[in-house]
N, C-alpha and C positions, 0 to 999 in steps of 0.2 A: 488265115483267110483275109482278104483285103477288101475292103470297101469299095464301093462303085457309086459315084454320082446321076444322079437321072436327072436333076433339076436346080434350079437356083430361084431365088428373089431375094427381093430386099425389103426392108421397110427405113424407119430414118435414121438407125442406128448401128444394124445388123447385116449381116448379111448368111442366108436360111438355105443349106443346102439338103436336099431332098434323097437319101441314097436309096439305093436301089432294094436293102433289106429291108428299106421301111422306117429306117430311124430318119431324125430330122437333127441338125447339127445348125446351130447358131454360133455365129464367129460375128465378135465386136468388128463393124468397118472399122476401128482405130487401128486393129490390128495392120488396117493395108491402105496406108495412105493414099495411092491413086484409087482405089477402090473411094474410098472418105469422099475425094474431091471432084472424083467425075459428076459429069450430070447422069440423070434416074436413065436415061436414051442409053447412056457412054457404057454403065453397067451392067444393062440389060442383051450390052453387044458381046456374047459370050460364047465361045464352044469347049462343051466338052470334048477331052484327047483321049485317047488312049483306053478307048474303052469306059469311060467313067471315071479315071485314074488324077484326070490332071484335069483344070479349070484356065481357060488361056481369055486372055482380051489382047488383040489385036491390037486396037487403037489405044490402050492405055501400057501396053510393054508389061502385061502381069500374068503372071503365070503364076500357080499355086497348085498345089499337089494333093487330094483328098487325104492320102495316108499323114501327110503332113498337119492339117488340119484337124484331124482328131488327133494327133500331139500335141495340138496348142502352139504350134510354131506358127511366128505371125511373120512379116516383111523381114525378109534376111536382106535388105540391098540398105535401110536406111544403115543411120551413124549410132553404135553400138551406145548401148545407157553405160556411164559410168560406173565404177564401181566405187564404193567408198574405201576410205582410204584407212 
């Protein structure tokens, strides 16, 4: 069974998605640098897709997946962490 979003906000670190079974899902903004960087307006400018599947911002080019989110997968576009050697 896959999860559905109904809502979003943020506070100054976080970003609080609301799902539709009732659970509540906090993801570090670190995880999604344009998310981090927008203004509180920029973030607030949001549709859900896909039935509650996907999380899109127009004006900042971010798309984020709810399945993906409760896996803990943050920005797959920045430059990969190193790995030691």
């Amino acid at each position: 069974m896959s999860s559905l979003a109904n809502s979003i906000s943020f506070d100054a670190g976080m970003m609080w998605v609301e799902l539709l079974d009732g659970r509540r899902l906090g993801v570090p903004l670190a995880y999604f640098p344009r998310l981090l960087n927008a203004t509180p307006e920029a973030r607030m400018s949001y549709t859900i897709s896909g039935g509650g599947k996907g999380l899109h911002w127009d004006a900042l080019d971010e798309d984020i997946s709810v399945e993906g989110l409760l896996q803990g997968v943050g920005d797959r576009t920045s430059a990969p962490h190193r790995s030691a050697a």
